[in-house]
BARO-867378 format. One line per 5 residues: for each residue x, y, z of C-alpha. Coordinates in nm, 4 decimals. Last residue first. Example, Ala and Ser with C-alpha at 12.3 -4.5 7.8 and 13.67 -1.06 7.14 Angstrom:
! BARO-867378
1.3670,-0.1060,0.7140; 1.2300,-0.4500,0.7800
! end
This chain:
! BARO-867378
16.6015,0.3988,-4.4142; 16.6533,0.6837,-4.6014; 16.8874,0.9623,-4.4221; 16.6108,1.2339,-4.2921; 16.7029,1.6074,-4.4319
16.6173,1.9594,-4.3691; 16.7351,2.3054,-4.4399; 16.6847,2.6257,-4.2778; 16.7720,2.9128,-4.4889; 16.8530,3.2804,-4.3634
16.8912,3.5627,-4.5643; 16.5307,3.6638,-4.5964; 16.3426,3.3669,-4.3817; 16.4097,3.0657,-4.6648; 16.2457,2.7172,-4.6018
16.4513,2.4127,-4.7050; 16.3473,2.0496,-4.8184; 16.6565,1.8017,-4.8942; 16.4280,1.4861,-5.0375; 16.7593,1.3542,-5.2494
17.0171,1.4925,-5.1432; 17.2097,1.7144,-5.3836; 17.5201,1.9042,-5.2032; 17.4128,2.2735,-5.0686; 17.5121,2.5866,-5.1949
17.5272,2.8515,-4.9191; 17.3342,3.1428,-5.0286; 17.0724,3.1449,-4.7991; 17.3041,3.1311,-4.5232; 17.2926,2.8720,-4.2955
17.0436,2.7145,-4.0317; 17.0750,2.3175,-4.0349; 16.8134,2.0553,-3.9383; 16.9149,1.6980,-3.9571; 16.6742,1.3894,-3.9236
16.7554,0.9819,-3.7864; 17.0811,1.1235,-3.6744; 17.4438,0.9857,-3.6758; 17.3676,0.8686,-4.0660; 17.7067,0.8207,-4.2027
17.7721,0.9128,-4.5518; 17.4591,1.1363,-4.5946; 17.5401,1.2395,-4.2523; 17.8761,1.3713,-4.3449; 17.7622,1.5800,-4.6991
17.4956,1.7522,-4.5012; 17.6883,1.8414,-4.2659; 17.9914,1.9536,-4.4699; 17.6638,2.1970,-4.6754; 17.6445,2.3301,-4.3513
17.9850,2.3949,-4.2866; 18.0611,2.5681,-4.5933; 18.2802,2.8949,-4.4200; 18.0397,3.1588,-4.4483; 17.8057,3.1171,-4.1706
17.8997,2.9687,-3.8923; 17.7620,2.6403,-3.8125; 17.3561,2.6665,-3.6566; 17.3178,2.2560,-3.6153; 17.0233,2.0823,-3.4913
17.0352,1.6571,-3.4830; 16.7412,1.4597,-3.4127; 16.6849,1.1050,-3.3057; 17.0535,1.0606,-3.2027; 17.2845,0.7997,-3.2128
17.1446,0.7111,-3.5312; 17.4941,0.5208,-3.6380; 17.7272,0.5452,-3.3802; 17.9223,0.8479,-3.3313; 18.2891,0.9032,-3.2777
18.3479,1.1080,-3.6406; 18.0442,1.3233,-3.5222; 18.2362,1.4381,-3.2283; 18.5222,1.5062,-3.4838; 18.3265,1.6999,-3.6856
18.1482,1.9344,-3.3704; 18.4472,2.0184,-3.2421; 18.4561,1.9377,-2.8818; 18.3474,2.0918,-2.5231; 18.0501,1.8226,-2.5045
17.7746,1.9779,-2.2856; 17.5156,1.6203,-2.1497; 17.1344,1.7491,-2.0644; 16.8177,1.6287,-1.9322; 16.9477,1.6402,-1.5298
17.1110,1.9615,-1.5813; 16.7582,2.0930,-1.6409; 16.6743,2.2993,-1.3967; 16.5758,2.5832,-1.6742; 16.8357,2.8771,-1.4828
17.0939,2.5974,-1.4868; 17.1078,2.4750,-1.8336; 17.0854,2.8518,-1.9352; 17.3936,2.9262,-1.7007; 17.5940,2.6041,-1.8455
17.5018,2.7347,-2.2536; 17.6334,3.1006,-2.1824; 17.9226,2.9956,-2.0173; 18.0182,2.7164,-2.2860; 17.9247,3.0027,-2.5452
18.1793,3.1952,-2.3968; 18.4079,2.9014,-2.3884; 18.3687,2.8563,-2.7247; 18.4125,2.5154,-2.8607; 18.0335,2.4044,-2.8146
17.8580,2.0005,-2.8890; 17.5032,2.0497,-2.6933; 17.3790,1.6575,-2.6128; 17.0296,1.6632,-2.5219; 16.7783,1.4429,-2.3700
16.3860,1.3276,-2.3664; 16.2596,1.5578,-2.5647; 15.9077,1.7315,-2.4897; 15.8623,2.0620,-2.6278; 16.0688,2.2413,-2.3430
16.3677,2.0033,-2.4145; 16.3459,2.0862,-2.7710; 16.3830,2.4579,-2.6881; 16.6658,2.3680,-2.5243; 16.8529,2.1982,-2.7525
16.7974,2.4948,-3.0347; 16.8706,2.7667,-2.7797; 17.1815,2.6429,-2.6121; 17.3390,2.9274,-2.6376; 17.6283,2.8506,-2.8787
17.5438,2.4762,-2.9824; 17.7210,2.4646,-3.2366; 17.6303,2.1345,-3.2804; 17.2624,2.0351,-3.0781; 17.1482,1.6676,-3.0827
16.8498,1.5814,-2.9707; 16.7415,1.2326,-2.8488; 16.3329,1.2377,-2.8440; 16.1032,1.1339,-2.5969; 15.8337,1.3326,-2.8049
16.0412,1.5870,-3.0041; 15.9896,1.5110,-3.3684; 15.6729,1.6362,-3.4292; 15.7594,1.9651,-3.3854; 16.0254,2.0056,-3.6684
15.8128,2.2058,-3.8616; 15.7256,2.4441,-3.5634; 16.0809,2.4127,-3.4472; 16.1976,2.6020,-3.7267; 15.9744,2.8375,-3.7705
15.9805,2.9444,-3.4111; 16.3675,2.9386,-3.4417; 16.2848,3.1799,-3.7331; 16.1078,3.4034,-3.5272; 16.3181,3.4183,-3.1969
16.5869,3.5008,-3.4311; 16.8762,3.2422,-3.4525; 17.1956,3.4314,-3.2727; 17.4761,3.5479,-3.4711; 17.7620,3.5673,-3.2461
18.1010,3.7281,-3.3939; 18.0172,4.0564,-3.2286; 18.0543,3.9082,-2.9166; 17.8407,3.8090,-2.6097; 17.6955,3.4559,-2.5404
17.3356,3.4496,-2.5568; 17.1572,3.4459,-2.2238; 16.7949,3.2702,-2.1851; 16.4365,3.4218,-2.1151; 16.1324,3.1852,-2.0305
15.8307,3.2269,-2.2511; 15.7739,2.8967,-2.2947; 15.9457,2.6756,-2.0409; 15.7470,2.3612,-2.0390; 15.6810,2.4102,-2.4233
15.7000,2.7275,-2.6309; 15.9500,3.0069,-2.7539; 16.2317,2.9681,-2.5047; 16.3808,3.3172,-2.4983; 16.6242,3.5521,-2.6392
! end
């Protein structure tokens, strides 16, 4: 894996090791923070499932101000805290050990500029984001990779993009 453009473009990170990791493909996350681009000037990103890091950092490289990378797994803890470190960036950055729903339940209102979550597939999480920030905006726009298969709930202005089996979704909470 590696930092696709920015400040550290082209720089390599770790992914955490398992057979239950699915990291996003450098192409999709290219995708992905292509569209999102304009978002990242002095922005407040929010990372769930953080895993690697990749999403937050990436972000970082394209000019955001700060992260905040929300991670259960120790490995993925690992993983995240050595990528922090090899970029220098420990200043830029805040790692939450927490599950991502009840560090949501703590937030203020748009908290965060921009919010990137890659759940686990499978289990409904990202149509649970959708359905939480629609009831209490903690982000001023959402971006969540799932399946593309997962059914999502009906927001009005919910744009998606499909790579194959993979979906990223989009959604800003009206004003």
């Amino acid at each position: 894996m590696r930092i696709i453009a920015g400040t550290w473009g082209g720089r390599r990170i770790q992914a955490p090791k398992g057979r239950d990791v699915r990291p996003t493909s450098d192409r999709v996350r290219e995708a992905w923070m292509s569209a999102a681009g304009s978002s990242f000037p002095q922005a407040r990103v929010l990372d769930l499932f953080a895993g690697s890091g990749a999403l937050g950092l990436e972000a970082l490289s394209r000019g955001a101000k700060h992260a905040t990378f929300v991670e259960t797994s120790s490995k993925a803890l690992r993983a995240l805290r050595a990528n922090i470190e090899s970029l220098g960036a420990a200043d830029r950055v805040t790692v939450v050990r927490r599950d991502a729903f009840r560090y949501l339940d703590e937030l203020e209102s748009l908290a965060f500029d921009v919010a990137f979550a890659d759940p686990p597939y499978e289990r409904g999480l990202a149509a649970r984001l959708f359905e939480v920030i629609s009831q209490r905006p903690f982000a001023r726009e959402l971006w969540v990779e799932h399946r593309s298969s997962e059914t999502l709930p009906r927001l009005p202005e919910l744009r998606s993009r499909r790579y194959g089996d993979t979906t990223v979704s989009f959604w800003e909470p009206p004003a």
